[in-house]
N, C-alpha and C positions, 0 to 999 in steps of 0.2 A: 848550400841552402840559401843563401841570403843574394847568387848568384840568378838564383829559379826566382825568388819572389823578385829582384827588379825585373826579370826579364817577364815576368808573368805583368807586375805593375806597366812597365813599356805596354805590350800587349794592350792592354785595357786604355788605358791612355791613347792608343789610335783607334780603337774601334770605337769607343766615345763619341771622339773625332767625328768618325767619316758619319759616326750616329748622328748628330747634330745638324751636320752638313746635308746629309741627303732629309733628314726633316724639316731646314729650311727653306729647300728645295721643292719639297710639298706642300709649303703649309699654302701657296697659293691656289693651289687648285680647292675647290669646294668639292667636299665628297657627296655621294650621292645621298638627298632625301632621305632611302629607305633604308644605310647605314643604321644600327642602333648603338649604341655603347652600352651592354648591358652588366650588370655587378652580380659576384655572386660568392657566397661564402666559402672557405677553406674545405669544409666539411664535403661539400656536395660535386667536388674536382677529383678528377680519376689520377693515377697515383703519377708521379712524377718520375719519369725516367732518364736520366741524363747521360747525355752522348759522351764517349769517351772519344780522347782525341790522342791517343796514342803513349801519353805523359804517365808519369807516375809521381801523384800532387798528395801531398800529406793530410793525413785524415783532420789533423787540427785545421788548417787553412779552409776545409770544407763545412766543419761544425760552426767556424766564428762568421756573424753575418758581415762585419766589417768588409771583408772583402768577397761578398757575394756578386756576382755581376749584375748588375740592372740591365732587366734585357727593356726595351718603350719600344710599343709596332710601329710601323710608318703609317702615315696618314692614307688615309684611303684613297684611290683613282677612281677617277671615272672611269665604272667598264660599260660597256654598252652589252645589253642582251649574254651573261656570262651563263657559262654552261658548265652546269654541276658536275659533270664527270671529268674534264679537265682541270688536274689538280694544280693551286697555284706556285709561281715561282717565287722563289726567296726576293727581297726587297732589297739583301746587301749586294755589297758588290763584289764582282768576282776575283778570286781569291782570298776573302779572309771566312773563317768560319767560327761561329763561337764554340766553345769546349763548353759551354755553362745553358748551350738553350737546351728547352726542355723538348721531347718528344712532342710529333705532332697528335692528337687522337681529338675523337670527335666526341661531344657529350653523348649522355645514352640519356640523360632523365633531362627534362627542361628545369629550369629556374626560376616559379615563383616568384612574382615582385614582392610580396609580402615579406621573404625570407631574405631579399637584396637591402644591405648594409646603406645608409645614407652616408657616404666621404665626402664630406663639405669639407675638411681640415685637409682631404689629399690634393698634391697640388697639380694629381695627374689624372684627377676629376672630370672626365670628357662626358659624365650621362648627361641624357636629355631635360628639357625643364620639367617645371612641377605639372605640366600637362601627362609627363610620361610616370611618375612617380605619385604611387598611395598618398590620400589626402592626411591619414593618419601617420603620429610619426613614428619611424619604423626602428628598431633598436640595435645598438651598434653591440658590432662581437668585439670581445676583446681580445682577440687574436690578433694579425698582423693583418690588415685589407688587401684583399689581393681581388682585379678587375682583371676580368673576360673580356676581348673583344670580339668582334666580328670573325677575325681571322684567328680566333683559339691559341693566342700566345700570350702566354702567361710572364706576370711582372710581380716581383715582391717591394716593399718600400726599400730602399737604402739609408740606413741613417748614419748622418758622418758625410756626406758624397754632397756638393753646390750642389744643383739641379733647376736655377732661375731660369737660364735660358732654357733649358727644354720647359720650365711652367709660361713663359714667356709665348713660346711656339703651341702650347696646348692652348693658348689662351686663344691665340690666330684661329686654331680650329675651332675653338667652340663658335665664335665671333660668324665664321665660313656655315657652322651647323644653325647655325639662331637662324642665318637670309635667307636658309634655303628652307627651315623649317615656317617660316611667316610668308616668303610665295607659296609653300604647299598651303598654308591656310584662307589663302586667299583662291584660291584656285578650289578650296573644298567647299567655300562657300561660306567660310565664319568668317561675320563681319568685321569690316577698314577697322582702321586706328578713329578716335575717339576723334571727334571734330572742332577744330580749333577754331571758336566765335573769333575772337580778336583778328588771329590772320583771315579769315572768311571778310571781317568787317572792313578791314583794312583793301582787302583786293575790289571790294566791290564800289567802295567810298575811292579809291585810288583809279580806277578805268573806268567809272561807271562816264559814259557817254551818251547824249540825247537821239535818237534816232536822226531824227534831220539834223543834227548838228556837228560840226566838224572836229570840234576841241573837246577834251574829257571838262568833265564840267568843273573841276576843281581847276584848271589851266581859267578858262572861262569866267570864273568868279573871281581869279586875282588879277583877269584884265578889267573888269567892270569894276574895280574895287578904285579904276583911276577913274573911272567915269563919274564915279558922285560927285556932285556940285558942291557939296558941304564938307565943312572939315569934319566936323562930326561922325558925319556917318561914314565917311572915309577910316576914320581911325576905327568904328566896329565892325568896318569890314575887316580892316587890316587884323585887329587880335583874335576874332575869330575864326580868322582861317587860320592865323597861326596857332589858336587853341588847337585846331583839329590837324592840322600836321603833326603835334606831339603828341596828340593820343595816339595819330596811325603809327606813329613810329615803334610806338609798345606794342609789339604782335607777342610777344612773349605769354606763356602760360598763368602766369604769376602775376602780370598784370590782372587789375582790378576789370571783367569784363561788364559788371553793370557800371564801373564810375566811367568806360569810353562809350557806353551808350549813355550817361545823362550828361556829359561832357559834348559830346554830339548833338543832342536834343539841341540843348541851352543856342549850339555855336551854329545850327542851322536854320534856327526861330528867326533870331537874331538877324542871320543875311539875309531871310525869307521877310521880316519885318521891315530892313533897308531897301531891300529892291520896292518892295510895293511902296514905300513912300516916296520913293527917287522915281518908279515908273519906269523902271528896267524892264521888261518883259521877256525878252528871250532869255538872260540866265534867271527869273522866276521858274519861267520853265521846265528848266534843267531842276532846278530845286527841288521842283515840286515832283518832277519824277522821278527825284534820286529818291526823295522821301519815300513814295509810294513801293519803290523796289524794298526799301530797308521798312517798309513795314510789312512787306511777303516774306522777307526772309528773314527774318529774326521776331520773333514773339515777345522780346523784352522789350522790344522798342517801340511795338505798339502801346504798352503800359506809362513806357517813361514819357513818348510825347503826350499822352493824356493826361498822364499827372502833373505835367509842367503848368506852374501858374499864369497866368496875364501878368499878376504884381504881387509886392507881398498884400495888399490890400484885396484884391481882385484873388479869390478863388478860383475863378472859372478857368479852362481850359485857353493855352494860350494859342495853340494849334483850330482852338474851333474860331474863336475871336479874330485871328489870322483871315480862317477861311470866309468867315462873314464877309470880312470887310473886303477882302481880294473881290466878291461877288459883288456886291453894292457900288463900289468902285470902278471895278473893271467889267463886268459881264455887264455894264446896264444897256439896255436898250439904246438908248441916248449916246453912248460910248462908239468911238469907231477908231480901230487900230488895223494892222493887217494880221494882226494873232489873235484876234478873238473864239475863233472857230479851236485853233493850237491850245490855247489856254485853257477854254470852256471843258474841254478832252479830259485835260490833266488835272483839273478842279476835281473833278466828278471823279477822276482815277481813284484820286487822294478823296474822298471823301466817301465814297463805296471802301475803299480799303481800310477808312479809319475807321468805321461802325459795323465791319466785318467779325465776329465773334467777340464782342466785347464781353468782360469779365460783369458781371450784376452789380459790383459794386462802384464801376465804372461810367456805368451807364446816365447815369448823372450828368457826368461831363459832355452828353453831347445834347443835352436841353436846350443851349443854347443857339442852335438850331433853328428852333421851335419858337423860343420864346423872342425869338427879333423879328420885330414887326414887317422890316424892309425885306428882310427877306427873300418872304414867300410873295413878292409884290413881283420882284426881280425874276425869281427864279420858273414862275406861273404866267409870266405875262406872254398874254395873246400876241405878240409880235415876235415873240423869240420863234428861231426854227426849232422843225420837228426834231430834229434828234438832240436841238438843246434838252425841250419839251420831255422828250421821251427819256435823255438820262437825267434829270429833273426829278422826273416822277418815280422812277427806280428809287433815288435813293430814298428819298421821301416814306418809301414802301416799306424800304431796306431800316429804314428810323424806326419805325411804330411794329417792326418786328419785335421791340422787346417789351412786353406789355406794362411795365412798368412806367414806358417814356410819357403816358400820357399823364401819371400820375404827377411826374416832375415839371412836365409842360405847363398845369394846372398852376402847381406851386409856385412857379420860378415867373411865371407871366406878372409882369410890371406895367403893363399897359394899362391906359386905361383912359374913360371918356371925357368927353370936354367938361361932364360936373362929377370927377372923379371917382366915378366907378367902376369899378372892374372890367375891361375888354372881355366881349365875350369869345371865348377861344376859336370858337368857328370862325371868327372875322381874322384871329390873328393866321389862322393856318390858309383864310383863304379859300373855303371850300367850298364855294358860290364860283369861282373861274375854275378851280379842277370841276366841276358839273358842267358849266358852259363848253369845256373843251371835251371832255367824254360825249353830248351828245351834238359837236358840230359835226354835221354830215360832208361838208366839204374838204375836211381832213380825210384823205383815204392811202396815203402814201403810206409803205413799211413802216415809216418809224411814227409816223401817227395812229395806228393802227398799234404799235408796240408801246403807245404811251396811254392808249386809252385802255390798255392791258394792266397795263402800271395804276394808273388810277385806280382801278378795279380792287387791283390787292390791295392798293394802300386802303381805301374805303373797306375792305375787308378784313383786314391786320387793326383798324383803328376802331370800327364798331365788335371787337375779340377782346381789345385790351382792357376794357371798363364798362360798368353798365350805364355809368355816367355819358361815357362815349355813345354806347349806343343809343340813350336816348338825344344827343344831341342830335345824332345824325336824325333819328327819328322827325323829331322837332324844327327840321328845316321845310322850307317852303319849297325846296325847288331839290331836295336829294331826292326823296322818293319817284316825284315825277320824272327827274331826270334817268333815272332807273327803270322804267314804265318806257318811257321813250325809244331808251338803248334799246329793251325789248324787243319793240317794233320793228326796231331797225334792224334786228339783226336774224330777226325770223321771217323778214320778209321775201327777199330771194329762196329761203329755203320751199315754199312752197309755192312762188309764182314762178320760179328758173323750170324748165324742162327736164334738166340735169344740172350737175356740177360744173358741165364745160361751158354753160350760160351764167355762171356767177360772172360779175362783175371783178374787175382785178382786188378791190380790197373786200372781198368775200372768199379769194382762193387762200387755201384749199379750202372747201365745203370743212372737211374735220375740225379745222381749228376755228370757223363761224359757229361750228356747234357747241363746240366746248366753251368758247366767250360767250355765248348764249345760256349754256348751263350756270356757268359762275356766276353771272348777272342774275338769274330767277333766285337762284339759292341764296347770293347775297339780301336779295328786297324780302324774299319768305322769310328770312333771320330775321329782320330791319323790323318789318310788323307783326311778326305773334311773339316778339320776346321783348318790343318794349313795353315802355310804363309809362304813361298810362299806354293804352292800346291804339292804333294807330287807326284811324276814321277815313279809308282812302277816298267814298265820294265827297268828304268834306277836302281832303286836297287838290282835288280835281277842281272842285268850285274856287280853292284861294291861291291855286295855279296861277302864273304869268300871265297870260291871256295869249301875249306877241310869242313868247318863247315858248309855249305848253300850247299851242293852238289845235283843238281837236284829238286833245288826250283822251277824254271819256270814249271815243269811236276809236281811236287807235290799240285802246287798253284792251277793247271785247274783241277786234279782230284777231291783233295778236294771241292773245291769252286763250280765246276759244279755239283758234288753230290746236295750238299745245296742249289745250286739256281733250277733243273731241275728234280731230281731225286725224286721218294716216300718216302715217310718216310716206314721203315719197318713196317709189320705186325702187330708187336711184341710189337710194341711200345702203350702205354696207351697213354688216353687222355690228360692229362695233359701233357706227352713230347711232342707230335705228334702239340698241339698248341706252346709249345716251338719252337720245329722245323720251325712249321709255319712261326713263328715272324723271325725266320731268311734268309730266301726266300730274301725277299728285300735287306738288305744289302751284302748278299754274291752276289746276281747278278749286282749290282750296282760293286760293288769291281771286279767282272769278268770281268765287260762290260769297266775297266780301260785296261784290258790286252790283253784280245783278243776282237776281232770287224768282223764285216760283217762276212765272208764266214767261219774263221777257229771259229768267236763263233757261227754258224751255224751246224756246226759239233759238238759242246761239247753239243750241243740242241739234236741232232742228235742221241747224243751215246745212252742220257739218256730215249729216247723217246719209248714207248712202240707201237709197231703197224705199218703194213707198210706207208709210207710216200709217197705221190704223189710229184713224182719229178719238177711236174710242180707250186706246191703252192709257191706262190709267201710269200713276208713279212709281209704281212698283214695277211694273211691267217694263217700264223705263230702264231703271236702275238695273235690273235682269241683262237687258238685252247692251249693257252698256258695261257693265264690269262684270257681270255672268252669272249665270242663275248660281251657284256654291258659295260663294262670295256673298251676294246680296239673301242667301239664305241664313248663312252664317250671323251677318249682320243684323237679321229682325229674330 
């Protein structure tokens, strides 16, 4: 007896063995994807039949579990396209066979997840994660756990028996099932892993490089860092950038990511504030584009540079006070470098990107703006070029989108005249040279043509925001007339040209003269039926320029009476021709301000096709002009 059980123990002891051995063997291969490890309870397992091997083993040695054999499948292979009728081959190796496995049979009923045991505690635990598993939790049998796999071989627990390294080797596979189940999910279309700011901030702060320039800008700014004349400013070059090498070096999760965006802010104000006083301009440059990038791609950072102070004294924005002064200093007229054109680029980048979506209670911070007098002298003056001019006025435009700005521009204005009173706000913003440039006629290039677009909105964004505004603009000597003007100007090819391939270059295309045309009437018909008091256009005309507005009363009834009486050309498509349409009403509303009775009788007159019975009275008129149902309706 005691003969059979070592020799039975021997036994067990090499097939362990070679178990081990050949599951080493596999744990590197990844099994396939659609592999499942499913569980399933005692109950619901067809009966157990087991192979005799020839022996004759005592019924007690089969009752005690102590020495029941642990059978663990092998890991799975890669098969490629396997074919159900081809049944598989054993996984041992040739010549040994177990006396203790169980028959092979196939289930008849499927298994419920609902009804599958959760074995967190088993250490031969291969199912899938919580993605594969009830979100409710499922309740455990207290029977012995026994798991199904793929290949239908059954396993009871062993207790008494080591069993690390095979949990060791189980571990390998689940580790092999997790890489292959996270490329299926990416390949199904559920979304990356979660996005890491800090490393993001770090790759972009760390290679970010200037387009024309050779060195990543952080090499660039610790060579300029020898270039300042001053001890001073040499030493806030120097801890600032080593501030910001130890924020980049925490890419870590854990790291703080809003303390390496205000750590950043502070540390690139800072070199952005040394260069402009030292007069560096090419790594400004680079600054100022790196800013611009880290203000598109990160949203906290447009927050923290706005909320950074000038001083603890100074409230204001330290980044707009920055910008001010870089403009007054460096973009002036008077100024001559070989990067002004470089620089003016990347002002304007940074400066459309900083008042791009601002949060309302932010908007504050960029009054300053507004309220610097030098400003709008710099950024408006008649000598700068047109595409200065025209991204000038974008932003400008891009300001007084938030209706609020005008309120704060009001408040925050500190100007004021030589017997201390109040600057009046039109003078601070300038809006006497944005009129002179919207109607100079000798501006006709693309980007003057796109800056007196710019203008347009901004005068449109600014008489929306307040009715204070809008009576300002009201109240000017030379807006409305200069609106009156553009008019002219821009309806006149449309009905002396033949076609559209007789426009003039800064008339083409015809469609976009119409619609600049459109905006302009719609802008002036807002401008005078909704101020206060009401606006008196022959008395403007009378306190018009004389030099600048010369022959505006005749300009005003050509134009206008075109657009209220006249055809739309031939020539014209449908789309402009109902453009055109829509402006019928207000140009004759705006006419019937100027001339009345007998002499707008005549401007009906000029445009009128066909002879005219001198005896039709005004009704007759009115008939033959918007149509007898209409003018029926109306008496």
């Amino acid at each position: 007896m005691q003969r059979e059980m070592k020799e039975e123990l021997a036994r067990l002891k090499s097939e362990l063995t070679f178990k081990q051995t050949e599951a080493e063997a596999h744990s590197l291969r990844k099994p396939p994807a659609s592999a499942r490890k499913k569980q399933t309870q005692a109950s619901q397992l067809p009966p157990q039949t087991p192979v005799g091997n020839g022996r004759v083993i005592n019924s007690v040695l089969l009752d005690n579990p102590a020495f029941r054999t642990p059978m663990r499948p092998p890991p799975q292979v890669n098969r490629y396209a396997p074919s159900p009728e081809v049944s598989r081959k054993s996984s041992l190796l040739p010549g040994f066979v177990n006396a203790f496995d169980q028959s092979r049979q196939r289930r008849t009923k499927p298994v419920s997840k609902a009804s599958q045991p959760v074995l967190n505690d088993n250490p031969f635990d291969v199912t899938e994660g919580s993605a594969e598993r009830d979100s409710s939790p499922n309740p455990v049998s207290n029977s012995p756990p026994i798991i199904q796999h793929n290949d239908d071989i059954l396993m009871d627990d062993l207790p008494g028996v080591n069993l690390d390294a095979s949990h060791n080797i189980d571990q390998e596979v689940e580790d092999a099932e997790s890489d292959t189940s996270e490329d299926h999910e990416l390949v199904s279309g559920v979304p990356a892993p979660q996005f890491h700011c800090n490393a993001e901030l770090t790759r972009i702060v760390l290679t970010h490089t200037y387009v024309v320039g050779k060195l990543p800008t952080l090499q660039l700014l610790v060579e300029s860092a020898a270039s300042t004349p001053d001890f001073s400013s040499a030493e806030l070059f120097s801890s600032s950038i080593t501030s910001i090498l130890e924020v980049l070096s925490n890419t870590s999760g854990n790291f703080a990511y809003e303390y390496s965006i205000s750590i950043l802010t502070r540390c690139l104000l800072t070199i952005l504030n040394t260069l402009r006083v030292n007069h560096l301009i090419p790594p400004m440059i680079s600054v100022l584009n790196l800013l611009t990038a880290l203000l598109r791609f990160f949203p906290d950072f447009h927050l923290s540079l706005l909320s950074y102070p000038e001083s603890e004294s100074d409230n204001r924005s330290k980044i707009s006070v920055l910008l001010c002064q870089i403009v007054i200093e460096l973009l002036d007229t008077s100024t001559t470098h070989n990067f002004l054109d470089t620089l003016s680029v990347e002002v304007f980048n940074l400066l459309e990107s900083l008042v791009w979506n601002v949060p309302q209670n932010m908007v504050v911070k960029l009054s300053v703006f507004c309220c610097n007098r030098e400003l709008p002298s710099i950024l408006f003056h008649t000598a700068q070029s047109h595409s200065f001019l025209s991204r000038s006025t974008r932003f400008l435009a891009l300001l007084f989108s938030y209706p609020k700005m005008y309120e704060y521009c009001v408040t925050n204005t500190t100007d004021t005249t030589e017997d201390g009173t109040p600057l009046d706000f039109s003078r601070t913003l300038n809006l006497d040279r944005l009129c002179s440039l919207l109607i100079d006629v000798h501006r006709d290039d693309p980007d003057a043509i796109s800056m007196k677009n710019h203008i347009l909105m901004f005068f449109t964004a600014f008489s929306l925001a307040h009715s204070d505004a809008l009576n300002l603009l009201a109240s000017s000597l030379v807006f409305i007339p200069s609106l009156i003007t553009h008019v002219a100007y821009l309806s006149r090819p449309i009905w002396e040209e033949e076609d559209a391939e007789g426009f003039e270059p800064q008339f083409r295309p015809a469609s976009l003269t119409i619609r600049a045309l459109s905006k302009t009437l719609s802008l002036l018909h807002h401008i005078v039926f909704n101020a206060t008091p009401s606006v008196n256009l022959p008395d403007k005309f009378l306190r018009a320029h004389p030099r600048a507005f010369n022959g505006i009363n005749h300009n005003f009834i050509v134009a206008f009476g075109r657009l209220s009486y006249a055809a739309a050309p031939d020539w014209v498509d449908v789309e402009e021709r109902r453009m055109m349409t829509g402006m019928i009403e207000m140009a004759t509303e705006l006419l019937e301000l100027v001339v009345d009775g007998p002499e707008g009788d005549g401007v009906w007159l000029m445009y009128h096709d066909g002879p005219v019975d001198e005896a039709m009275d005004e009704g007759e008129m009115e008939r033959e002009v918007i149509g007898p149902d209409t003018a029926l309706c109306q008496s």
